[in-house]
CHARMM-style PDB file with segment names, atoms N, HN, CA, C and O in Angstrom:
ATOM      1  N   UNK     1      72.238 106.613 124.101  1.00  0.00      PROA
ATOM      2  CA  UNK     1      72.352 106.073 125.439  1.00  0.00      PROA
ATOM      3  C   UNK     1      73.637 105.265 125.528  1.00  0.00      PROA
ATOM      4  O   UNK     1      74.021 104.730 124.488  1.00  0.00      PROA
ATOM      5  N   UNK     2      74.395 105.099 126.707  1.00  0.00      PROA
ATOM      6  HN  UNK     2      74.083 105.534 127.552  1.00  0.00      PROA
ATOM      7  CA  UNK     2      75.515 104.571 127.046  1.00  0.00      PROA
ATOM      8  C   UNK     2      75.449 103.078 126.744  1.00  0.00      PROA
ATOM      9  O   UNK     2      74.318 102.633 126.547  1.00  0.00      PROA
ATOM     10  N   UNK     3      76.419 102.278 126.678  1.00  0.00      PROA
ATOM     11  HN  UNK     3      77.338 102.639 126.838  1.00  0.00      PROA
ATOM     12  CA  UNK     3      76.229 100.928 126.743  1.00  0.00      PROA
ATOM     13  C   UNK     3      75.864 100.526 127.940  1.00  0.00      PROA
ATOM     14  O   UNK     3      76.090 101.348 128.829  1.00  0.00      PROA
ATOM     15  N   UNK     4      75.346  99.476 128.280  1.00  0.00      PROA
ATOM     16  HN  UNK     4      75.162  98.808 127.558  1.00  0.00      PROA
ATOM     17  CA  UNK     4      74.642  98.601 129.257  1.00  0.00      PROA
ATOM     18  C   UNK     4      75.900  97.187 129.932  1.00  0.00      PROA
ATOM     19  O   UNK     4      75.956  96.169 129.241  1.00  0.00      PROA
ATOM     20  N   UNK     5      76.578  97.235 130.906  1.00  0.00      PROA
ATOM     21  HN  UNK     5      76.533  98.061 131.467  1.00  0.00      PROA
ATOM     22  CA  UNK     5      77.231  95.568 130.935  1.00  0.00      PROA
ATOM     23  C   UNK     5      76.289  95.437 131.762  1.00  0.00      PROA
ATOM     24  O   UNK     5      75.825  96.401 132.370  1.00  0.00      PROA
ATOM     25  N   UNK     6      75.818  94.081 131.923  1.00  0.00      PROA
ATOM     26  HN  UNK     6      76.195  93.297 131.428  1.00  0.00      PROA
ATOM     27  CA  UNK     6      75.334  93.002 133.206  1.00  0.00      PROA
ATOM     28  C   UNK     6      76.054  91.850 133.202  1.00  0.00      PROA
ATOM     29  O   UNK     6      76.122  90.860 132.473  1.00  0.00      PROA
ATOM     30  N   UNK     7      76.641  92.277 134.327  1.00  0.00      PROA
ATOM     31  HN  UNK     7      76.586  93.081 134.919  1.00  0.00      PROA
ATOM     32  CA  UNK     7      77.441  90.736 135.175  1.00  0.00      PROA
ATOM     33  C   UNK     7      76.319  89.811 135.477  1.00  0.00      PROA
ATOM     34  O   UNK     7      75.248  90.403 135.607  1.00  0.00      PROA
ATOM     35  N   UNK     8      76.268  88.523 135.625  1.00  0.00      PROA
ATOM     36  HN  UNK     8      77.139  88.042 135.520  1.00  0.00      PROA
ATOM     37  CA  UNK     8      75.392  88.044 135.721  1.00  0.00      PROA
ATOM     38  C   UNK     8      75.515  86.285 136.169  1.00  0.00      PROA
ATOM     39  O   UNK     8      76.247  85.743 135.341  1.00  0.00      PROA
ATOM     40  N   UNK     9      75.053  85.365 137.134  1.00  0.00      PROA
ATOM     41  HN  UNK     9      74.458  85.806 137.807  1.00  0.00      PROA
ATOM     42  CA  UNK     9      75.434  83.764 136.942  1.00  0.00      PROA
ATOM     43  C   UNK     9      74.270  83.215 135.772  1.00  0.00      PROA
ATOM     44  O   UNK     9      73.050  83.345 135.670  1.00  0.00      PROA
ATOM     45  N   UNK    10      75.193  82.626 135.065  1.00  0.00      PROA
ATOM     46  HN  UNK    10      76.184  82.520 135.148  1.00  0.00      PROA
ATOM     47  CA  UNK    10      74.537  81.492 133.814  1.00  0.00      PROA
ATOM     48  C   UNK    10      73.578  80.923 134.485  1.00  0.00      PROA
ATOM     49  O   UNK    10      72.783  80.713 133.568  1.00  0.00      PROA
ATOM     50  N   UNK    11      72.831  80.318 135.908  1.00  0.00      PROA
ATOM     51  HN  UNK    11      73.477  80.489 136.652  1.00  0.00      PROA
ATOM     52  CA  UNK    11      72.024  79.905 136.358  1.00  0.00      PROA
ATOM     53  C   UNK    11      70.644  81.077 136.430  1.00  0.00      PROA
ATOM     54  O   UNK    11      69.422  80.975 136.321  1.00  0.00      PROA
ATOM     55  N   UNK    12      71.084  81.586 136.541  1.00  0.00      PROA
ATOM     56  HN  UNK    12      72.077  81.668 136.629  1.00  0.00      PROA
ATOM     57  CA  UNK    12      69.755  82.973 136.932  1.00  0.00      PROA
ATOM     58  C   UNK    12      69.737  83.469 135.864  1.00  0.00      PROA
ATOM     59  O   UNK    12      68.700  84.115 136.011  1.00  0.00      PROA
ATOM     60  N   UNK    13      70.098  83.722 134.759  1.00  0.00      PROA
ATOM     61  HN  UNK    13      70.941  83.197 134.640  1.00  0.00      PROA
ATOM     62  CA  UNK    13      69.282  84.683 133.714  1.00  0.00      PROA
ATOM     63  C   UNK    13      69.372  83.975 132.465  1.00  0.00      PROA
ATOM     64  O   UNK    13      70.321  83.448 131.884  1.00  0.00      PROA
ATOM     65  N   UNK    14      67.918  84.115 132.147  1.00  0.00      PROA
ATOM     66  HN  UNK    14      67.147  84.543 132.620  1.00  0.00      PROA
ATOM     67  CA  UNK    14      67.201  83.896 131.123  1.00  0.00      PROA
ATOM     68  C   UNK    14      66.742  84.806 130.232  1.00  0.00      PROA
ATOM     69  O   UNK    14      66.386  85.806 130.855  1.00  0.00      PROA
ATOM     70  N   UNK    15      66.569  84.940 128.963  1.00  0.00      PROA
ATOM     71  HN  UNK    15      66.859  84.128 128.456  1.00  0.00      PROA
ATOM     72  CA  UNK    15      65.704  85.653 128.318  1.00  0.00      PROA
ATOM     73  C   UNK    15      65.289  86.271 128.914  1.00  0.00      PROA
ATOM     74  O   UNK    15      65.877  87.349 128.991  1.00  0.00      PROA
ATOM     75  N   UNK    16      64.027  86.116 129.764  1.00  0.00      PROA
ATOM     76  HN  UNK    16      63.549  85.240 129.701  1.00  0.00      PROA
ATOM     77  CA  UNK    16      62.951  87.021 130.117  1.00  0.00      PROA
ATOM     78  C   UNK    16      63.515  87.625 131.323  1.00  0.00      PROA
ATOM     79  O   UNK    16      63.029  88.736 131.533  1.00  0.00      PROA
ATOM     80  N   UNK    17      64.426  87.234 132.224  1.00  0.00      PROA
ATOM     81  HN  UNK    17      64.821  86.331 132.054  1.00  0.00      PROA
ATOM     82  CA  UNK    17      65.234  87.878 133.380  1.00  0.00      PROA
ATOM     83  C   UNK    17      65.778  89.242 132.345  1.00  0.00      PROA
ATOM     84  O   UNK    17      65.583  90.388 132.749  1.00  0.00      PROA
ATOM     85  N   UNK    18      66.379  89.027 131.172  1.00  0.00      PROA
ATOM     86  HN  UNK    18      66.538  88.095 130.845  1.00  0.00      PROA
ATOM     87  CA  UNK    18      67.311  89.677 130.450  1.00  0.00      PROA
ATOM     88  C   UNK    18      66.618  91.214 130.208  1.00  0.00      PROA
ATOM     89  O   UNK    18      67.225  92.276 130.344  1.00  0.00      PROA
ATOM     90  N   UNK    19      65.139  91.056 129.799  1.00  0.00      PROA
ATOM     91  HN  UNK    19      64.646  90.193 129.688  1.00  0.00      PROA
ATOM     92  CA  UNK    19      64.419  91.577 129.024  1.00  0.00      PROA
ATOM     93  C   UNK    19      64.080  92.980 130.314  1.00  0.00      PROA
ATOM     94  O   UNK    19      64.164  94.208 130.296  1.00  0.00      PROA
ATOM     95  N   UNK    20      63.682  91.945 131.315  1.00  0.00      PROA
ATOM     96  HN  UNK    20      63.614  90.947 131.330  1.00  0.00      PROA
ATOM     97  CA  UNK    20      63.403  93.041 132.447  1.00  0.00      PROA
ATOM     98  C   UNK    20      64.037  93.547 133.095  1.00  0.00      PROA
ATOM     99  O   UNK    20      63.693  94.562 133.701  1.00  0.00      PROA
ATOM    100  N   UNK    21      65.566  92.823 133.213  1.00  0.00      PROA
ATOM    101  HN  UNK    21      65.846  91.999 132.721  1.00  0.00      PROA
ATOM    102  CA  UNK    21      66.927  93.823 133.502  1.00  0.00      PROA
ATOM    103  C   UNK    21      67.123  94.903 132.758  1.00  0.00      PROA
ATOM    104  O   UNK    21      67.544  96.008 133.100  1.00  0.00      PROA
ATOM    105  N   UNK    22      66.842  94.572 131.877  1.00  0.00      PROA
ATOM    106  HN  UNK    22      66.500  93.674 131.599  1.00  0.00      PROA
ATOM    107  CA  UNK    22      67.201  95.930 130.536  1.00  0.00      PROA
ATOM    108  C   UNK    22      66.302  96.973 130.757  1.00  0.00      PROA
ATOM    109  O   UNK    22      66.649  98.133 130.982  1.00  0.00      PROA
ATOM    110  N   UNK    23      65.161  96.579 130.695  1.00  0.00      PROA
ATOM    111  HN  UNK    23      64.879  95.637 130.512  1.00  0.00      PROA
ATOM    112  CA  UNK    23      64.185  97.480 130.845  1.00  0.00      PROA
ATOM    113  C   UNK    23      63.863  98.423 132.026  1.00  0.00      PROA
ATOM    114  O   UNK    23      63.115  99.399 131.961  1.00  0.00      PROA
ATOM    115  N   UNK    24      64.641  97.922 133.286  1.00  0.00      PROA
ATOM    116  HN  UNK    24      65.248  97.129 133.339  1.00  0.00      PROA
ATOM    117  CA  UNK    24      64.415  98.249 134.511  1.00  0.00      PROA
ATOM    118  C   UNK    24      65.546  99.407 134.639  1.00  0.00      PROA
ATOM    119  O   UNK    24      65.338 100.517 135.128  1.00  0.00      PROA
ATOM    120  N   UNK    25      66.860  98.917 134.075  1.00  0.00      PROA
ATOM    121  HN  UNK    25      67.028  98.015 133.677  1.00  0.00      PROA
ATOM    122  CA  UNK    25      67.841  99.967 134.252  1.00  0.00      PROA
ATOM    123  C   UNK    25      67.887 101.154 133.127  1.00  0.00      PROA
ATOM    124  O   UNK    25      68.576 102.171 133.039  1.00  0.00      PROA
ATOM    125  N   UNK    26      66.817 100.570 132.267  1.00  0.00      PROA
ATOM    126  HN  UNK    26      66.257  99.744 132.338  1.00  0.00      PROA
ATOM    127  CA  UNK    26      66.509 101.505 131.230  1.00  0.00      PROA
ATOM    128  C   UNK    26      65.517 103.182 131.880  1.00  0.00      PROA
ATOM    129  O   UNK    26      65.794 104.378 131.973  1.00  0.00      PROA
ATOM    130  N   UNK    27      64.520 102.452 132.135  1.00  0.00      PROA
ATOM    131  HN  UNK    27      64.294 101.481 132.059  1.00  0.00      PROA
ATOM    132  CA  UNK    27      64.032 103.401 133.470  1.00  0.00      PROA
ATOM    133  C   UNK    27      64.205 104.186 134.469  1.00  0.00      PROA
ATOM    134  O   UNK    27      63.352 104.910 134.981  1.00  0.00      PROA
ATOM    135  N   UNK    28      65.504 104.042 134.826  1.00  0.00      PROA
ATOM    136  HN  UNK    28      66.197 103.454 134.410  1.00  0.00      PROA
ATOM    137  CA  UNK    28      66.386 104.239 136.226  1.00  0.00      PROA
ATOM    138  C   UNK    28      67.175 105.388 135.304  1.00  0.00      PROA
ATOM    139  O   UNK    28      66.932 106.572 135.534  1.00  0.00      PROA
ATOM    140  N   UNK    29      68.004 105.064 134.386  1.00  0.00      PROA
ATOM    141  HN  UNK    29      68.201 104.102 134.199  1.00  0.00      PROA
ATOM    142  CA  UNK    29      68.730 105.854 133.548  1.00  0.00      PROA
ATOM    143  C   UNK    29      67.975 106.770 133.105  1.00  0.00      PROA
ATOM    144  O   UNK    29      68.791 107.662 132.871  1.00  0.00      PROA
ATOM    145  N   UNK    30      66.394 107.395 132.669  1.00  0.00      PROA
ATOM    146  HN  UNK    30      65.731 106.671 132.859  1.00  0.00      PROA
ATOM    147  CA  UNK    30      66.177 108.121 131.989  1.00  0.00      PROA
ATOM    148  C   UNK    30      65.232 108.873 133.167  1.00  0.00      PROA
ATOM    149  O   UNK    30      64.510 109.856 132.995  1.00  0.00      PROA
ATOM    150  N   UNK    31      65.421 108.217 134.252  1.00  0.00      PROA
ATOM    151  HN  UNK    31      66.007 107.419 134.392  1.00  0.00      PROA
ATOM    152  CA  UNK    31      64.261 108.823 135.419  1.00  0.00      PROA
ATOM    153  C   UNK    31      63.107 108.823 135.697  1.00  0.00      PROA
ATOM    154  O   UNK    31      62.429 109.494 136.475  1.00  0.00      PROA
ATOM    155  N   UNK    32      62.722 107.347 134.437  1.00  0.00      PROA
ATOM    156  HN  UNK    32      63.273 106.802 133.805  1.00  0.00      PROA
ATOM    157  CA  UNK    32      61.418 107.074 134.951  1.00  0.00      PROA
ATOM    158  C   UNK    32      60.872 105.889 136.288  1.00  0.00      PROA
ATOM    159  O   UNK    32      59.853 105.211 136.165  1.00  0.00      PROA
ATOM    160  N   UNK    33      61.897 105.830 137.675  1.00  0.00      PROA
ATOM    161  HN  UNK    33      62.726 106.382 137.775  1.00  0.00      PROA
ATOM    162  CA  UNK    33      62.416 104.879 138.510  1.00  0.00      PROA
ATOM    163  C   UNK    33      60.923 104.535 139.068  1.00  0.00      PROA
ATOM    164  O   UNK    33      60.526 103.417 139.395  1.00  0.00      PROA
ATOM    165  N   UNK    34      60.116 105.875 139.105  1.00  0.00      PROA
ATOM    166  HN  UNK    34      60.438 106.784 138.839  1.00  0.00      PROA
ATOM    167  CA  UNK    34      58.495 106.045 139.901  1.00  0.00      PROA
ATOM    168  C   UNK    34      57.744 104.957 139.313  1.00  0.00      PROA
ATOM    169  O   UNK    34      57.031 104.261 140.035  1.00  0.00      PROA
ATOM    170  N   UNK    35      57.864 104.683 137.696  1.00  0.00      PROA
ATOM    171  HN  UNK    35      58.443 105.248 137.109  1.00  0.00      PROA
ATOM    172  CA  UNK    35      56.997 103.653 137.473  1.00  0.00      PROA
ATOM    173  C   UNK    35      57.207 102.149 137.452  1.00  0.00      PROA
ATOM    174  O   UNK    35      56.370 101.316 137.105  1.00  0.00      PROA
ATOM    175  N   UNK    36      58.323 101.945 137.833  1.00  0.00      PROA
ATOM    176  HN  UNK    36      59.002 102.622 138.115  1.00  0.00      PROA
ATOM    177  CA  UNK    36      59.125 100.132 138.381  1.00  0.00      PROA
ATOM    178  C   UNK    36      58.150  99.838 139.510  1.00  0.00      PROA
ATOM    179  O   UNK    36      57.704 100.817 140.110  1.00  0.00      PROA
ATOM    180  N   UNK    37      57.697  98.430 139.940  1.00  0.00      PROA
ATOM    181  HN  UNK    37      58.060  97.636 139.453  1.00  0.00      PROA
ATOM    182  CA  UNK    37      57.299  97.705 140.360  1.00  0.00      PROA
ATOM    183  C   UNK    37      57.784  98.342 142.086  1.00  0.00      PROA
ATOM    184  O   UNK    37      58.106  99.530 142.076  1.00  0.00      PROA
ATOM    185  N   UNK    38      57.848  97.582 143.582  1.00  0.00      PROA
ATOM    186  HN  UNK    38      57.587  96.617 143.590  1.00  0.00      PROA
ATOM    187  CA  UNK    38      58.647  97.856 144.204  1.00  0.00      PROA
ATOM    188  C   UNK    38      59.068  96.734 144.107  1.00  0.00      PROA
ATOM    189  O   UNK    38      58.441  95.793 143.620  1.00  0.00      PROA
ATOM    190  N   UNK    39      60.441  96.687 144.666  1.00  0.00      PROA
ATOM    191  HN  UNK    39      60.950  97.451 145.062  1.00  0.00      PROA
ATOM    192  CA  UNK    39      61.332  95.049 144.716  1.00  0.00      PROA
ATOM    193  C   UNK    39      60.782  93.989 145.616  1.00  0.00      PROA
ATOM    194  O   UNK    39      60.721  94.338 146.795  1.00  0.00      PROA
ATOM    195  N   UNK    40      60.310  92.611 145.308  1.00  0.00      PROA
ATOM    196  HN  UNK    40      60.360  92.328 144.350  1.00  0.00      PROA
ATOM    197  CA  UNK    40      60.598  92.211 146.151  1.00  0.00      PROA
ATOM    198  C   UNK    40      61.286  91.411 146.868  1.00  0.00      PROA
ATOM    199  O   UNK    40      62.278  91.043 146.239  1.00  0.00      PROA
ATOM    200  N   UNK    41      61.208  90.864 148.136  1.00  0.00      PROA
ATOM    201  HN  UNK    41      60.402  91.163 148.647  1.00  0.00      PROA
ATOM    202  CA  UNK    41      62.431  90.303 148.978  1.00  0.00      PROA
ATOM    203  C   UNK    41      62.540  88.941 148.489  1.00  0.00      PROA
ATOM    204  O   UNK    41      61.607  88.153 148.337  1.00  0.00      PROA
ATOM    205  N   UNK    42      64.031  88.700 148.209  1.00  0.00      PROA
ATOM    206  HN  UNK    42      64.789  89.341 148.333  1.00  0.00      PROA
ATOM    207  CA  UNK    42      64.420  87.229 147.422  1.00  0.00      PROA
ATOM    208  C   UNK    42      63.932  86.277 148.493  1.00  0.00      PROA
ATOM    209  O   UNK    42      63.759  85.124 148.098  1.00  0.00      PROA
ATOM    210  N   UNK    43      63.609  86.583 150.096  1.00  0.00      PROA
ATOM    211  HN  UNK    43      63.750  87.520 150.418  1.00  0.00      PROA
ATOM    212  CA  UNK    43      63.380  85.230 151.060  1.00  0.00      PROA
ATOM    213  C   UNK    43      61.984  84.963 150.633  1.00  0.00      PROA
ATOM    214  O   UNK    43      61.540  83.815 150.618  1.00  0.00      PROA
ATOM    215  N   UNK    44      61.403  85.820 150.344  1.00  0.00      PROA
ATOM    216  HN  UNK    44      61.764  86.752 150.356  1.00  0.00      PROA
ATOM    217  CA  UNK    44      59.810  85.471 150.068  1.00  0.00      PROA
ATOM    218  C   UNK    44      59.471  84.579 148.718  1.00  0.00      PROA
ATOM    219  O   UNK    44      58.432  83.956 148.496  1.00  0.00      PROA
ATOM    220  N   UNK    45      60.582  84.688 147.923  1.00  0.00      PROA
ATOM    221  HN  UNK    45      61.426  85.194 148.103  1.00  0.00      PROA
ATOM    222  CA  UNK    45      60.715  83.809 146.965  1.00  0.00      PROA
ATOM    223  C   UNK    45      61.328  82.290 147.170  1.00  0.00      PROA
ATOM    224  O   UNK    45      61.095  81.281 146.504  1.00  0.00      PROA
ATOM    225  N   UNK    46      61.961  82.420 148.011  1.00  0.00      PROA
ATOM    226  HN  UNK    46      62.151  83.239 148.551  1.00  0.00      PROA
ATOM    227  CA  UNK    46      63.065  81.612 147.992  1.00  0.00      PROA
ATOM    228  C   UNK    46      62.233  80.142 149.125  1.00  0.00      PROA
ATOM    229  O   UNK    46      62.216  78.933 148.893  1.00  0.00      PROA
ATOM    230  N   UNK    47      61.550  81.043 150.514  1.00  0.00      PROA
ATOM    231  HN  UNK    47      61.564  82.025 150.702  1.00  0.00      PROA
ATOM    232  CA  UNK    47      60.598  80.029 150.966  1.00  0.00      PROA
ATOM    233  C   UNK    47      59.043  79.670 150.115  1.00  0.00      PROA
ATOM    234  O   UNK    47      58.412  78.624 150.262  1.00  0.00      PROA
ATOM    235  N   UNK    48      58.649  80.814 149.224  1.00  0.00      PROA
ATOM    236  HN  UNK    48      59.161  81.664 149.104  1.00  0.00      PROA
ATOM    237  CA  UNK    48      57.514  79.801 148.063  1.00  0.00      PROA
ATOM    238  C   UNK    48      58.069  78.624 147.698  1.00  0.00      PROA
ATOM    239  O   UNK    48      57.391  77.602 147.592  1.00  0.00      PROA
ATOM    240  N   UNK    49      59.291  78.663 147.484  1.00  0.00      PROA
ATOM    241  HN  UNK    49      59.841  79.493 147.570  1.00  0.00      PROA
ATOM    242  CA  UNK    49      59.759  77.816 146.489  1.00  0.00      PROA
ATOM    243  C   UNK    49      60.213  76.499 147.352  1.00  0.00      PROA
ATOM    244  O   UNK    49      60.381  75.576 146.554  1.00  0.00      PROA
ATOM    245  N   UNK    50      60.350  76.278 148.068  1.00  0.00      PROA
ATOM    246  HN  UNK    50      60.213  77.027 148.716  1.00  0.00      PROA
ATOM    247  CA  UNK    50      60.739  75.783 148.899  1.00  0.00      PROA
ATOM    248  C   UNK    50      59.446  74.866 150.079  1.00  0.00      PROA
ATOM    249  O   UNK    50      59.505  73.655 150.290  1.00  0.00      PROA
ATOM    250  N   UNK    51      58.688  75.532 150.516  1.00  0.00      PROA
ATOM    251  HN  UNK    51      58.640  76.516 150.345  1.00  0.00      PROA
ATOM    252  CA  UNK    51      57.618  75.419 151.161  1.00  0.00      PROA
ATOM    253  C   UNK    51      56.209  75.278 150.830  1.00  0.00      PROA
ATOM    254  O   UNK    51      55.359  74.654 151.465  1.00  0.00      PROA
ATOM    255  N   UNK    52      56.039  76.103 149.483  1.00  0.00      PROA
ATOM    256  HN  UNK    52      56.730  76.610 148.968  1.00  0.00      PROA
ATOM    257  CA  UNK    52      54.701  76.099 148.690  1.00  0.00      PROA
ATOM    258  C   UNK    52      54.117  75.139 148.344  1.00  0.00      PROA
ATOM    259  O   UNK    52      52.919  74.859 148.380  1.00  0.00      PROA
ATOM    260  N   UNK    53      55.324  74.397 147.859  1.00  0.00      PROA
ATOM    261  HN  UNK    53      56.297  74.625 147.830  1.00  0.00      PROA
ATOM    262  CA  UNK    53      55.194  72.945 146.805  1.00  0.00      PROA
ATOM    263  C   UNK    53      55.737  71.793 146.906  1.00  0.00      PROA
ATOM    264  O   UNK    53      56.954  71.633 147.001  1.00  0.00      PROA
ATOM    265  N   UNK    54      54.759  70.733 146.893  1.00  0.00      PROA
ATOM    266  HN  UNK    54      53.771  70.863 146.816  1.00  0.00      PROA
ATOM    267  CA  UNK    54      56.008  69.122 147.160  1.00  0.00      PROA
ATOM    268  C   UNK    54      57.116  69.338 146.174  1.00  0.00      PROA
ATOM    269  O   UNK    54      57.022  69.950 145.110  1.00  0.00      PROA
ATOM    270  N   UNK    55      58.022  68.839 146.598  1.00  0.00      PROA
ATOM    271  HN  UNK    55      58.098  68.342 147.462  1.00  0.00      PROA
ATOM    272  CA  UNK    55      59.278  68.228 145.709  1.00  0.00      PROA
ATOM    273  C   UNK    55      58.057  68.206 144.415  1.00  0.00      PROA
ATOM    274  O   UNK    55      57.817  69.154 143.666  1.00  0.00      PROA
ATOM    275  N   UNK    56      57.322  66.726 144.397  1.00  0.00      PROA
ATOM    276  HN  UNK    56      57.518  65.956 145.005  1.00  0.00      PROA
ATOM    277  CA  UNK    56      56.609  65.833 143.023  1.00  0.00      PROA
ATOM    278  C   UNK    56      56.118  66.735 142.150  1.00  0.00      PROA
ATOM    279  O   UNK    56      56.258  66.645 140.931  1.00  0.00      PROA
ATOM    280  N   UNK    57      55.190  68.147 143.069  1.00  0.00      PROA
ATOM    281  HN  UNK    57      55.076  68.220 144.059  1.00  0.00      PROA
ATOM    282  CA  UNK    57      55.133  69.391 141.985  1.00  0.00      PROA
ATOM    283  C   UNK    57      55.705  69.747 141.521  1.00  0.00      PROA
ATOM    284  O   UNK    57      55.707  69.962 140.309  1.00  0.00      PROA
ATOM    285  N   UNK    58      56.407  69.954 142.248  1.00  0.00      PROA
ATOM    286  HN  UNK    58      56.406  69.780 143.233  1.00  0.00      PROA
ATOM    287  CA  UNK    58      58.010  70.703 141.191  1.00  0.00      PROA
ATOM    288  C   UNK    58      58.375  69.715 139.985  1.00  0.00      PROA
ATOM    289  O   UNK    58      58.438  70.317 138.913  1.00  0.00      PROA
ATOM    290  N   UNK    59      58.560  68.719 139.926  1.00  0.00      PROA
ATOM    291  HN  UNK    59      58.509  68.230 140.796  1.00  0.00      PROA
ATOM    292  CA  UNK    59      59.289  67.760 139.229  1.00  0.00      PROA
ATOM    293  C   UNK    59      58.149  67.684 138.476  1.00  0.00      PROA
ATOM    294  O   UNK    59      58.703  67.677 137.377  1.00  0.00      PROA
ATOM    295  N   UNK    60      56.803  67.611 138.183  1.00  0.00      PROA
ATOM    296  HN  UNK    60      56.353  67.617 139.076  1.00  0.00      PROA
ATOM    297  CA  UNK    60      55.961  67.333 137.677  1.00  0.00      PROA
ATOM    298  C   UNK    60      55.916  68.537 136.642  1.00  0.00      PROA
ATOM    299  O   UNK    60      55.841  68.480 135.415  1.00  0.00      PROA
ATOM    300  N   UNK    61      55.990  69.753 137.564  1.00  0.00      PROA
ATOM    301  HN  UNK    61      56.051  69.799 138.561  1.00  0.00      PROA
ATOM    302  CA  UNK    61      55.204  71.438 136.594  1.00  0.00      PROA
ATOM    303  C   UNK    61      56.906  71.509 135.466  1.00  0.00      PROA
ATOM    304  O   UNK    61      56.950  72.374 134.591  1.00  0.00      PROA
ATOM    305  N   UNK    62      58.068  70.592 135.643  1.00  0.00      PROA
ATOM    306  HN  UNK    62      58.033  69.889 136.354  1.00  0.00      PROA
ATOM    307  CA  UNK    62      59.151  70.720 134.576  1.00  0.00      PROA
ATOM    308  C   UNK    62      59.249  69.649 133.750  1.00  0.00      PROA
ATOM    309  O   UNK    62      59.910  69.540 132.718  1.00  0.00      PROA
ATOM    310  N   UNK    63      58.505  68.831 134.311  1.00  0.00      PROA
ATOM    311  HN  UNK    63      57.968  68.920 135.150  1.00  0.00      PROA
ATOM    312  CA  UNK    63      58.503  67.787 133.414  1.00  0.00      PROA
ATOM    313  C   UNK    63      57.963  67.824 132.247  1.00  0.00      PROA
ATOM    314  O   UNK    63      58.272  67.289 131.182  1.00  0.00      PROA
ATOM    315  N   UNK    64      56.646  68.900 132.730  1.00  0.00      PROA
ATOM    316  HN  UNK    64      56.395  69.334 133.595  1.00  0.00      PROA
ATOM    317  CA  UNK    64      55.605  69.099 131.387  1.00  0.00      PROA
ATOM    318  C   UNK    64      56.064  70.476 130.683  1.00  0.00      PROA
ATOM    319  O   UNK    64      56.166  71.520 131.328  1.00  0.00      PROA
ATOM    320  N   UNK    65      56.298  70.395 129.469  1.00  0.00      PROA
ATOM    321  HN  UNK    65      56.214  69.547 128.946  1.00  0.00      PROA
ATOM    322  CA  UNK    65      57.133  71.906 128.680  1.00  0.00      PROA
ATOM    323  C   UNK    65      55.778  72.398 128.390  1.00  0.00      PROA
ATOM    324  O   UNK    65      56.063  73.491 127.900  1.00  0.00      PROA
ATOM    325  N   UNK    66      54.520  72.326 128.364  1.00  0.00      PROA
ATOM    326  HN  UNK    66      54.289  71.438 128.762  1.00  0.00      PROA
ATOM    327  CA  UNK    66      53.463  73.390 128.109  1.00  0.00      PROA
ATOM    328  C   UNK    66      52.830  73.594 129.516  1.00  0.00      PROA
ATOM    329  O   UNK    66      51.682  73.984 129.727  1.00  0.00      PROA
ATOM    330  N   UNK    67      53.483  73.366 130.161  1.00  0.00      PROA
ATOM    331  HN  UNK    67      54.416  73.049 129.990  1.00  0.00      PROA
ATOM    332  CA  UNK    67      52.396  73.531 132.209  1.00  0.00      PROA
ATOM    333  C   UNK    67      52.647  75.206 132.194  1.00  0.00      PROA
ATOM    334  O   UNK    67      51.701  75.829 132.675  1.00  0.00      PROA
ATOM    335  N   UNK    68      53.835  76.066 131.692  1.00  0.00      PROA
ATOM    336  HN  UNK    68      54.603  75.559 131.301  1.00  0.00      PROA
ATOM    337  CA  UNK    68      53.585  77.003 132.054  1.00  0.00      PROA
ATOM    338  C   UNK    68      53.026  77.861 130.855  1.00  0.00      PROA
ATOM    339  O   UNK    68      53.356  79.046 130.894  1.00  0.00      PROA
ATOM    340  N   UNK    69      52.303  77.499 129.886  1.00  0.00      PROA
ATOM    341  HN  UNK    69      52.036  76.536 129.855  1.00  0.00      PROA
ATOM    342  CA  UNK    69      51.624  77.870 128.866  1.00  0.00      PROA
ATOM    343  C   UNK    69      49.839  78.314 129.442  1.00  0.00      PROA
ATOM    344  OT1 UNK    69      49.004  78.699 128.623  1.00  0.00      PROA
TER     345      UNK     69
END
């Protein structure tokens, strides 16, 4: 298989962003595109995040390093 680049901002990818980028264009490349998730829309993320939760949650669910355990 060809090499892979991903451009990418140091803010948005992580490990596990990494893992499912790879894996996603891995899929796409060999034609298995039917079994990917469908996408969804970054606003629907972007107002959870925003609207879902006080500020204090937020600051609270990072404060604690096992909350998402």
């Amino acid at each position: 298989m060809a090499p892979l680049l991903i451009l990418s901002h140091h803010l948005a990818s992580d490990h596990t962003t990494l893992e499912v980028v790879v894996e996603e264009a891995r899929a796409y490349l060999l034609g298995e595109s039917e079994r990917l998730l469908a996408p969804l829309p970054f606003r629907d993320f972007v107002a959870q995040a925003r609207l879902g939760v006080a500020r204090e949650e937020h600051e609270a669910f990072l404060a604690d390093p096992c909350s998402a355990m």
